[in-house]
Jmol script that loads the backbone (N, CA, C; Angstrom):
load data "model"
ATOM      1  N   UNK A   1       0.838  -1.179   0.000  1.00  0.00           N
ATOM      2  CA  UNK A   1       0.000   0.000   0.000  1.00  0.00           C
ATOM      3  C   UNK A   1       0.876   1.233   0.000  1.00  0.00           C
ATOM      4  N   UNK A   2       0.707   2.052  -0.630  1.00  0.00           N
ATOM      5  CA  UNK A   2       1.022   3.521  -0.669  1.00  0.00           C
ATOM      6  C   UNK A   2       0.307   4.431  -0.542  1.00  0.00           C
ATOM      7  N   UNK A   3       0.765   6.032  -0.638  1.00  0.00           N
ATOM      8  CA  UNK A   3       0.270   6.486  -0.356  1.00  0.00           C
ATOM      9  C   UNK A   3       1.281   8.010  -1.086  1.00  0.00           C
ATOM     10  N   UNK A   4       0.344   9.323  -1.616  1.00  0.00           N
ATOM     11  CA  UNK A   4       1.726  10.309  -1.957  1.00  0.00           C
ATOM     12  C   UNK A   4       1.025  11.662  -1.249  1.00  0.00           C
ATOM     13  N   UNK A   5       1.944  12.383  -0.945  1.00  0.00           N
ATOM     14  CA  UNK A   5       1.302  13.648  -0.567  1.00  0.00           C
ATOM     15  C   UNK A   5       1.600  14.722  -1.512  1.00  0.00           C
ATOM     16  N   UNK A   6       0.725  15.424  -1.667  1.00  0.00           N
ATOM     17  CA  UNK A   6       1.247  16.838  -2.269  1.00  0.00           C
ATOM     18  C   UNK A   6       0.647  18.045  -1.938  1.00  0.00           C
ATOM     19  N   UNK A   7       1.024  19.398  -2.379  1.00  0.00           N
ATOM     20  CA  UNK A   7       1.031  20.256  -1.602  1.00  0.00           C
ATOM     21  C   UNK A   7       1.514  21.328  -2.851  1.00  0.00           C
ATOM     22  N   UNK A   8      -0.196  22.239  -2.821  1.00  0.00           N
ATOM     23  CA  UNK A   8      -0.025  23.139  -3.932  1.00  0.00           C
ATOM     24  C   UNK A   8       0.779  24.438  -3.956  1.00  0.00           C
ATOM     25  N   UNK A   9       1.308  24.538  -4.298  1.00  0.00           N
ATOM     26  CA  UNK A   9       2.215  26.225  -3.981  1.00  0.00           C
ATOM     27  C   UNK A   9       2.135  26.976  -5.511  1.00  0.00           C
ATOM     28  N   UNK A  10       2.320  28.286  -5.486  1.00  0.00           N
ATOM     29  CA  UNK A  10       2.166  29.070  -6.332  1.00  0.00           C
ATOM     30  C   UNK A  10       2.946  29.790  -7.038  1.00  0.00           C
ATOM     31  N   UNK A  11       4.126  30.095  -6.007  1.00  0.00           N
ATOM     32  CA  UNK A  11       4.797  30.697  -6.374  1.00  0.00           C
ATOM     33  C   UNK A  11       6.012  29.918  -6.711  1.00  0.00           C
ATOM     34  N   UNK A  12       6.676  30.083  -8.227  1.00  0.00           N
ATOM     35  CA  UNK A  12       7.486  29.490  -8.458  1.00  0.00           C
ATOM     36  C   UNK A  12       8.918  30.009  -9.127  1.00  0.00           C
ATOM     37  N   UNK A  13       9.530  30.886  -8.549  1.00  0.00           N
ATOM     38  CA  UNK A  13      10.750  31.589  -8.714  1.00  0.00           C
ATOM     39  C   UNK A  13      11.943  30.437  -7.697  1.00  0.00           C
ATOM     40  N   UNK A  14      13.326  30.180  -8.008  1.00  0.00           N
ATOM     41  CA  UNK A  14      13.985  29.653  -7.649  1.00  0.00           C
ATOM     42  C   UNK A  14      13.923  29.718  -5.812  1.00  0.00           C
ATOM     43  N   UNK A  15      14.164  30.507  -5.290  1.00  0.00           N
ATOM     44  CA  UNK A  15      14.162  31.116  -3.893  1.00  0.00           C
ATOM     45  C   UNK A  15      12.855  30.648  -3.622  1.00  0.00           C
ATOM     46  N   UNK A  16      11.908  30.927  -3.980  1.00  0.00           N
ATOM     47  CA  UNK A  16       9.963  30.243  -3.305  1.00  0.00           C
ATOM     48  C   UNK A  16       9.631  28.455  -3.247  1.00  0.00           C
ATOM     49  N   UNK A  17      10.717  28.061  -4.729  1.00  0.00           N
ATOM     50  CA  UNK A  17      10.552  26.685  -4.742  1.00  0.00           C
ATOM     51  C   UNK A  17      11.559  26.021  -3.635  1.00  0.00           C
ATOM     52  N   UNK A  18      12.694  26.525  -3.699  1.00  0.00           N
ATOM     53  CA  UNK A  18      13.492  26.054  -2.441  1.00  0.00           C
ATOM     54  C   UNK A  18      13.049  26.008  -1.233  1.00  0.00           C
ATOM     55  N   UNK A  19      12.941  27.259  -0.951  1.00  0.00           N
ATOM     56  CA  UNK A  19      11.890  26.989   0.490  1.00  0.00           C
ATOM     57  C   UNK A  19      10.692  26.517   0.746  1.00  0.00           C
ATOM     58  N   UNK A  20       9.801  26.395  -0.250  1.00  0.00           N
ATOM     59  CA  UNK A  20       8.790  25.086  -0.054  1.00  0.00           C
ATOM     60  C   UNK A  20       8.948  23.751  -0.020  1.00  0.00           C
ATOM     61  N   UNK A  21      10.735  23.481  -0.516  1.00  0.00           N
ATOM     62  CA  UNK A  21      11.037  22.081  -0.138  1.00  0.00           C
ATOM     63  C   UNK A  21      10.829  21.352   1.181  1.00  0.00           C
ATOM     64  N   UNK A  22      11.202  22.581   2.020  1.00  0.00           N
ATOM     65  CA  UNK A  22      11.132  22.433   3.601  1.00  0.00           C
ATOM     66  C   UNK A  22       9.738  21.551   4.214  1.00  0.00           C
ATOM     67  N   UNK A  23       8.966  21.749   3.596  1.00  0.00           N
ATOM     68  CA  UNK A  23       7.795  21.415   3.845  1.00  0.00           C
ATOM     69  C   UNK A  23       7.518  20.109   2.775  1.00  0.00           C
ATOM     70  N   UNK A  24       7.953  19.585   2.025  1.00  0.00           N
ATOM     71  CA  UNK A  24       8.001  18.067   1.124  1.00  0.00           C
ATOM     72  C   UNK A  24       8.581  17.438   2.203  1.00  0.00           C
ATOM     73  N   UNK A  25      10.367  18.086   2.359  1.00  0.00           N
ATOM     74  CA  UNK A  25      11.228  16.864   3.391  1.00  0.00           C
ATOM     75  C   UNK A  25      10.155  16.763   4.778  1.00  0.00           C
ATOM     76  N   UNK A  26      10.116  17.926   5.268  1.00  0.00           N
ATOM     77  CA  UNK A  26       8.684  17.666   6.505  1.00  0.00           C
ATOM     78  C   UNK A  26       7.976  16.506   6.374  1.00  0.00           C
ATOM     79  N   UNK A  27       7.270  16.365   5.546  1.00  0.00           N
ATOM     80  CA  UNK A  27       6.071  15.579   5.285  1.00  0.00           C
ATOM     81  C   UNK A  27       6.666  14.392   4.552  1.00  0.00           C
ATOM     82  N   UNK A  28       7.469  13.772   4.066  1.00  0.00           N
ATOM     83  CA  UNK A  28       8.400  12.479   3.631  1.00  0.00           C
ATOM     84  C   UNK A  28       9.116  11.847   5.279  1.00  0.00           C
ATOM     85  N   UNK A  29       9.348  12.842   5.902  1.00  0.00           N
ATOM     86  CA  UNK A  29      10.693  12.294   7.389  1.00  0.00           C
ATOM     87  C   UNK A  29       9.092  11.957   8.300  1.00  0.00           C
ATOM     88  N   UNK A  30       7.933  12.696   8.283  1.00  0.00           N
ATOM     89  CA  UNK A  30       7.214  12.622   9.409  1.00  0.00           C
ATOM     90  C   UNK A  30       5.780  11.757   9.544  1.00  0.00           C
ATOM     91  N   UNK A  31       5.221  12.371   7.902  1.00  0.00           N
ATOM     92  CA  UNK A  31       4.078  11.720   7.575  1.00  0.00           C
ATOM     93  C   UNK A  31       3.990  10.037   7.437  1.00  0.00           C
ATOM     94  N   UNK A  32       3.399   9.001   8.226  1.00  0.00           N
ATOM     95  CA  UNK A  32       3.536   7.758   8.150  1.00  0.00           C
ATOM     96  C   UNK A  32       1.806   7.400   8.099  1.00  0.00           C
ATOM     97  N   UNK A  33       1.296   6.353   6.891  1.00  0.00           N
ATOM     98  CA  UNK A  33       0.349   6.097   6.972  1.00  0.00           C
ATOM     99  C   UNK A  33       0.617   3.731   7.032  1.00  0.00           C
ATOM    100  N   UNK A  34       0.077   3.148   7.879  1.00  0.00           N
ATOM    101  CA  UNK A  34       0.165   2.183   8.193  1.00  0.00           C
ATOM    102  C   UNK A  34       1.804   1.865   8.439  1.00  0.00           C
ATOM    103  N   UNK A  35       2.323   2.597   9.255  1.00  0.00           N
ATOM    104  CA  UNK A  35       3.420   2.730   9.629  1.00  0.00           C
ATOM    105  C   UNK A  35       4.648   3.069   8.429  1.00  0.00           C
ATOM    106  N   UNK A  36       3.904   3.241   7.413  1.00  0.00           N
ATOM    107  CA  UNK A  36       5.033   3.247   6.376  1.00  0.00           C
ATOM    108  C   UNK A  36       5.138   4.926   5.476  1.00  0.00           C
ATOM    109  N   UNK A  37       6.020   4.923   4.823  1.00  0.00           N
ATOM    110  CA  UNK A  37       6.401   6.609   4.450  1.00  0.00           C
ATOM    111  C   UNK A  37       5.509   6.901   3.326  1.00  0.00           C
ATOM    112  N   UNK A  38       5.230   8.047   2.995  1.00  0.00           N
ATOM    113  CA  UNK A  38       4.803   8.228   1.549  1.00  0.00           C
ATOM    114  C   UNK A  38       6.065   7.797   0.561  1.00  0.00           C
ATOM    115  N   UNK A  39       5.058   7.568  -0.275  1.00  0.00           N
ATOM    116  CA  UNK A  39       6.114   7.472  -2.005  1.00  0.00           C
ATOM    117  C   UNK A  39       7.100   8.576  -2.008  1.00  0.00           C
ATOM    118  N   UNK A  40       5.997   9.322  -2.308  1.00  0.00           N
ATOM    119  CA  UNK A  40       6.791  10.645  -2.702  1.00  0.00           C
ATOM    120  C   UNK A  40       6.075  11.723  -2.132  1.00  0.00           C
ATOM    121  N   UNK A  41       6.634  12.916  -1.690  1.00  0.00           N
ATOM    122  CA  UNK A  41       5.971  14.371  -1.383  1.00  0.00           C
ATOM    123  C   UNK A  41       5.998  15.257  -2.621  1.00  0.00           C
ATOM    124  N   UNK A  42       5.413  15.577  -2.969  1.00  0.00           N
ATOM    125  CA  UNK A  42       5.538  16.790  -4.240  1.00  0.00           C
ATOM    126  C   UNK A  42       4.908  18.290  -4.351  1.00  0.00           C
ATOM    127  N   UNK A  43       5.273  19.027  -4.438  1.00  0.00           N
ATOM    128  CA  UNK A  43       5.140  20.263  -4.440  1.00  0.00           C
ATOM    129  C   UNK A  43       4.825  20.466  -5.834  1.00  0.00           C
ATOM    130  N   UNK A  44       2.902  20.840  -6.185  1.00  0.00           N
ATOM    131  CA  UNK A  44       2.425  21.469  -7.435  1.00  0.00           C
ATOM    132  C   UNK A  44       2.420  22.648  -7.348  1.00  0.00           C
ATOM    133  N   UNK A  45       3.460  22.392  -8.499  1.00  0.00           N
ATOM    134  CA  UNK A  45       3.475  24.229  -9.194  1.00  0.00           C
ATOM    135  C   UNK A  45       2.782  24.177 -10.609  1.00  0.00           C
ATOM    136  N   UNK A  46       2.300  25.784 -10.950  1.00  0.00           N
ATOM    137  CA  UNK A  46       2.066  25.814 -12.272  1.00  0.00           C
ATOM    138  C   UNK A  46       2.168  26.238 -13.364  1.00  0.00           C
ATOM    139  N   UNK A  47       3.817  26.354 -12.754  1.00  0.00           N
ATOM    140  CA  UNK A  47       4.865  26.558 -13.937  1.00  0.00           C
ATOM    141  C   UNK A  47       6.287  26.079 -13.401  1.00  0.00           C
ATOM    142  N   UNK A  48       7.086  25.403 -14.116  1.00  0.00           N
ATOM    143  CA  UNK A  48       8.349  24.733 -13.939  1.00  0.00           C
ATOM    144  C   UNK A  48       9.658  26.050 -14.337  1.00  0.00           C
ATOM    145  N   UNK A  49      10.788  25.151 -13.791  1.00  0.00           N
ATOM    146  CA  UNK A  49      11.736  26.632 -14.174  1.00  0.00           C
ATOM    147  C   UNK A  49      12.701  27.398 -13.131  1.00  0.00           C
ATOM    148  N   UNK A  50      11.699  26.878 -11.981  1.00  0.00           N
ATOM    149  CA  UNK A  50      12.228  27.364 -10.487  1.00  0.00           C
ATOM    150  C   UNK A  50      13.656  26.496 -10.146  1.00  0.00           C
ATOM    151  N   UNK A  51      13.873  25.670 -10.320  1.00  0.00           N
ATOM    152  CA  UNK A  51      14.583  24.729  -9.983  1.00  0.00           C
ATOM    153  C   UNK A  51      14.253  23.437 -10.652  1.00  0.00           C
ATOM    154  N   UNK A  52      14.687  23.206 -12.262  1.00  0.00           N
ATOM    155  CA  UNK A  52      14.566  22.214 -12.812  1.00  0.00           C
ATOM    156  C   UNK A  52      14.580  20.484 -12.436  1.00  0.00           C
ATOM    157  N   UNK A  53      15.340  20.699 -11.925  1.00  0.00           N
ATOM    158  CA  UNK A  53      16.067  19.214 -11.680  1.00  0.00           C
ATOM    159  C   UNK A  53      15.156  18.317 -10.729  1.00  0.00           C
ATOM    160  N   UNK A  54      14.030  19.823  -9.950  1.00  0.00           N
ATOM    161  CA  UNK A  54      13.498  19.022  -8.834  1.00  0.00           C
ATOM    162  C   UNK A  54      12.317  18.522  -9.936  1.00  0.00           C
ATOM    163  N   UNK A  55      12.213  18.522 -10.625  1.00  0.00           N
ATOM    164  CA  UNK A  55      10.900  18.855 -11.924  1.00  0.00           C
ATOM    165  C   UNK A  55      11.306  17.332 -12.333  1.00  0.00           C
ATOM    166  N   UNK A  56      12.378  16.276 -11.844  1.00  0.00           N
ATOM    167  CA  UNK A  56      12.460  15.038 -12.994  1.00  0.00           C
ATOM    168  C   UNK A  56      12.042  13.788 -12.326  1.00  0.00           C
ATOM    169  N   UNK A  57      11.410  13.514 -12.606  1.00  0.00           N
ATOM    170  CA  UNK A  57      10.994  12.001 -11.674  1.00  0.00           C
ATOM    171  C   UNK A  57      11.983  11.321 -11.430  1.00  0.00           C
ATOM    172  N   UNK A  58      13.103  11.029 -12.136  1.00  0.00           N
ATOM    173  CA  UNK A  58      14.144  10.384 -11.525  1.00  0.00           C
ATOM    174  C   UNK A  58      15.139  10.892 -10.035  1.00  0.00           C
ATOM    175  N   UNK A  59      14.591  12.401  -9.542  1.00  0.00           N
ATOM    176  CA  UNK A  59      15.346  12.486  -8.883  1.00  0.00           C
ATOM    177  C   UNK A  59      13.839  12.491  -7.748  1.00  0.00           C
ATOM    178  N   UNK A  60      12.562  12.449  -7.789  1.00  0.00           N
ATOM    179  CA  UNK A  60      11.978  12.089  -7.326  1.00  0.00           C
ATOM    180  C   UNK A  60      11.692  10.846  -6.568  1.00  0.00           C
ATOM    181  N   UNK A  61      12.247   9.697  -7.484  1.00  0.00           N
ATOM    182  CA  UNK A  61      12.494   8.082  -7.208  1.00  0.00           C
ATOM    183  C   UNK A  61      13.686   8.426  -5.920  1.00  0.00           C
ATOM    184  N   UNK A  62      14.502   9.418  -6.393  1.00  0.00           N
ATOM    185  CA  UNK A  62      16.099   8.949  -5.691  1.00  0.00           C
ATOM    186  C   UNK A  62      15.811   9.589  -4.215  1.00  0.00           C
ATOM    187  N   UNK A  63      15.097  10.966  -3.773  1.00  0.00           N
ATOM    188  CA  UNK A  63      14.849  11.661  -3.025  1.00  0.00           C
ATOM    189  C   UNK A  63      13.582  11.440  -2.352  1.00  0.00           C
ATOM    190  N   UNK A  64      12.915  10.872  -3.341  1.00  0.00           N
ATOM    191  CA  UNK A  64      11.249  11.004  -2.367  1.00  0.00           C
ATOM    192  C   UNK A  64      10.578  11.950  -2.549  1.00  0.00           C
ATOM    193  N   UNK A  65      11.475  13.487  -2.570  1.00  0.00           N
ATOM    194  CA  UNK A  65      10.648  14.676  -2.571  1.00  0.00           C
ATOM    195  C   UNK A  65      10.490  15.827  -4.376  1.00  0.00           C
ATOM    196  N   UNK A  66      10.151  16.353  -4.426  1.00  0.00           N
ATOM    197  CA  UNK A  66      10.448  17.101  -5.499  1.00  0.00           C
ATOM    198  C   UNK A  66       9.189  17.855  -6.138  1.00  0.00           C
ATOM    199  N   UNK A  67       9.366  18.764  -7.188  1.00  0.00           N
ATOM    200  CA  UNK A  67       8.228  19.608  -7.411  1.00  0.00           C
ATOM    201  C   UNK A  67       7.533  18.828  -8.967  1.00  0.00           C
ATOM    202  N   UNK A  68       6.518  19.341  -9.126  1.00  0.00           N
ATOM    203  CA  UNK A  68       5.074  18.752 -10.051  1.00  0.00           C
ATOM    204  C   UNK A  68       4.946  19.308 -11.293  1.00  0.00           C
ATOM    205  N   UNK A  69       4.956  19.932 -12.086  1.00  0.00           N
ATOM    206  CA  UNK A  69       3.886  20.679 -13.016  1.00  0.00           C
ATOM    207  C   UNK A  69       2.974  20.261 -12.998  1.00  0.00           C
ATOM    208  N   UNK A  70       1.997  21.093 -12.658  1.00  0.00           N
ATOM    209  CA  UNK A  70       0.530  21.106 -13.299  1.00  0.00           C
ATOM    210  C   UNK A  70       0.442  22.453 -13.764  1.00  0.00           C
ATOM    211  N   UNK A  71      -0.051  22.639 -15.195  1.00  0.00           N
ATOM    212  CA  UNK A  71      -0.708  23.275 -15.796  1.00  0.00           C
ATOM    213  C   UNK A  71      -1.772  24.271 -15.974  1.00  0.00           C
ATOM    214  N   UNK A  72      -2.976  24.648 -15.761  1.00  0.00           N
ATOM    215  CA  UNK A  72      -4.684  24.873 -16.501  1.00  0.00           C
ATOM    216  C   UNK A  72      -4.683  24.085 -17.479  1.00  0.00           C
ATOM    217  N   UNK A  73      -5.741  23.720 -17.437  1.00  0.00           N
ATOM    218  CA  UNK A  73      -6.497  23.008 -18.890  1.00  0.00           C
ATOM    219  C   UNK A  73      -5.565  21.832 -19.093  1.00  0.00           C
ATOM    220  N   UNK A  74      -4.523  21.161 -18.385  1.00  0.00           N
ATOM    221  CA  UNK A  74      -3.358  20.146 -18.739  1.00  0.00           C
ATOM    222  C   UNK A  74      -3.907  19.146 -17.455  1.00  0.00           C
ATOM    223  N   UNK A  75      -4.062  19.630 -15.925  1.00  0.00           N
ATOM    224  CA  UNK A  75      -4.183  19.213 -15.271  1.00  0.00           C
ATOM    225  C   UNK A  75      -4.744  17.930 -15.136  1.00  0.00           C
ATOM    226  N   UNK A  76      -5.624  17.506 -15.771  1.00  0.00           N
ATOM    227  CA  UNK A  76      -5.937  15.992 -15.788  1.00  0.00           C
ATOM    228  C   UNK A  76      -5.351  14.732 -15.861  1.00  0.00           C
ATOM    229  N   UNK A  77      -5.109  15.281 -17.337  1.00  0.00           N
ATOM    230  CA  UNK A  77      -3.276  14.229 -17.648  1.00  0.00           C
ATOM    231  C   UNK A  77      -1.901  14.146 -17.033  1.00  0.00           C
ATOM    232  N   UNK A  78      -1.793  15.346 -16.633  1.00  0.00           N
ATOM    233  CA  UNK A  78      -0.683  15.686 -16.202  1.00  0.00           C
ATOM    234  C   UNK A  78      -0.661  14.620 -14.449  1.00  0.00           C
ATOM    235  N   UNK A  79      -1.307  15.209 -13.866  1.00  0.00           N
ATOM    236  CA  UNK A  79      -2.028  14.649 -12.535  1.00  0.00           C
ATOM    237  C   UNK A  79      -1.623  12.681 -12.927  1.00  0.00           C
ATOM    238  N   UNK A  80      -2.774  12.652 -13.617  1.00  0.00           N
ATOM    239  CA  UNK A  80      -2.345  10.936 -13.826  1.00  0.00           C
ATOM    240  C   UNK A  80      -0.840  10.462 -14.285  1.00  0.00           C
ATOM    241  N   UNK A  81      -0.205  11.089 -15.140  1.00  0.00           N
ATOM    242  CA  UNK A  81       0.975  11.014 -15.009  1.00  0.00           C
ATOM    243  C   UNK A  81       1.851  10.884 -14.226  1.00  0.00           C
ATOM    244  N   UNK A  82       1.111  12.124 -13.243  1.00  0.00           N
ATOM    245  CA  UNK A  82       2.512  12.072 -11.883  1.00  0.00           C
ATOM    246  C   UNK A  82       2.037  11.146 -11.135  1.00  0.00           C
ATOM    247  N   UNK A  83       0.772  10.785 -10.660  1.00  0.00           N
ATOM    248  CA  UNK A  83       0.440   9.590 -10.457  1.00  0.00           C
ATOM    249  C   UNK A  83       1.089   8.419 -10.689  1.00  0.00           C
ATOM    250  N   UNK A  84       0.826   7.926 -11.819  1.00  0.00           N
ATOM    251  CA  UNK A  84       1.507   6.667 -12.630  1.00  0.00           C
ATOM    252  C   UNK A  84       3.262   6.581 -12.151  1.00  0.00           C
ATOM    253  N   UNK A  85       3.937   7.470 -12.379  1.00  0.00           N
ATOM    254  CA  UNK A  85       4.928   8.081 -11.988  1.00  0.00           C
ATOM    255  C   UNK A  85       5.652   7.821 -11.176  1.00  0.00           C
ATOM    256  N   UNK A  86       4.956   8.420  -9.624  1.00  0.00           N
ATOM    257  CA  UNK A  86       5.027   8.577  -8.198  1.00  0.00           C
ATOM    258  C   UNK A  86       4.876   6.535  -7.087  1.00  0.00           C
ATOM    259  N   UNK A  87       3.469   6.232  -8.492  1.00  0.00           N
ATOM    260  CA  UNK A  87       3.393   5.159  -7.288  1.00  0.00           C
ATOM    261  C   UNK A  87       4.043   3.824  -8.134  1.00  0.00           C
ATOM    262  N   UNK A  88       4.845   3.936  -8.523  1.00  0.00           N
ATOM    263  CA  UNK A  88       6.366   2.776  -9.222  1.00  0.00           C
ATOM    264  C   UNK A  88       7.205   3.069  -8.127  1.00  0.00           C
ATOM    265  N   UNK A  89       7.469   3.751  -7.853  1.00  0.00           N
ATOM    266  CA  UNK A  89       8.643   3.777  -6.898  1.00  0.00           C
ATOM    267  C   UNK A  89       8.654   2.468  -5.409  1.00  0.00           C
TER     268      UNK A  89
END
end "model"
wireframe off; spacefill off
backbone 0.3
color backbone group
């Protein structure tokens, strides 16, 4: 069983995405559902750019934590994607 958290933020300039990391690692070190960790924590933004690298699922797999795109009007797909994504790990 799994489980992922995420956590919408808005602002996405390098400096806003960094410090909303604080709050992914938070919720990856603390959040436990049937004694076990989330997948992954992710921070949706809705626009990428802030800090690329956190933007790649592979460093998502490696870290646990990292940021989302979602879009307008994309959000559906996009969502199932990170979905699909998130719960392989």
């Amino acid at each position: 069983e799994q489980f992922v958290v995420l956590d919408a933020k808005y602002r996405v300039t390098r400096s806003n995405v960094l410090d909303a990391m604080r709050s992914a690692h938070l919720y990856r070190d603390s959040l436990r559902w049937r004694e076990r960790p989330p997948s992954a924590c992710l921070l949706l933004a809705p626009a990428g750019g802030g800090a690329p690298w956190l933007e790649e699922p592979p460093f998502w797999s490696a870290h646990g934590v990292g940021v989302a795109v979602v879009q307008q009007g994309k959000a559906r797909e996009q969502m199932e994607q990170i979905l699909r994504q998130v719960l392989r790990f």
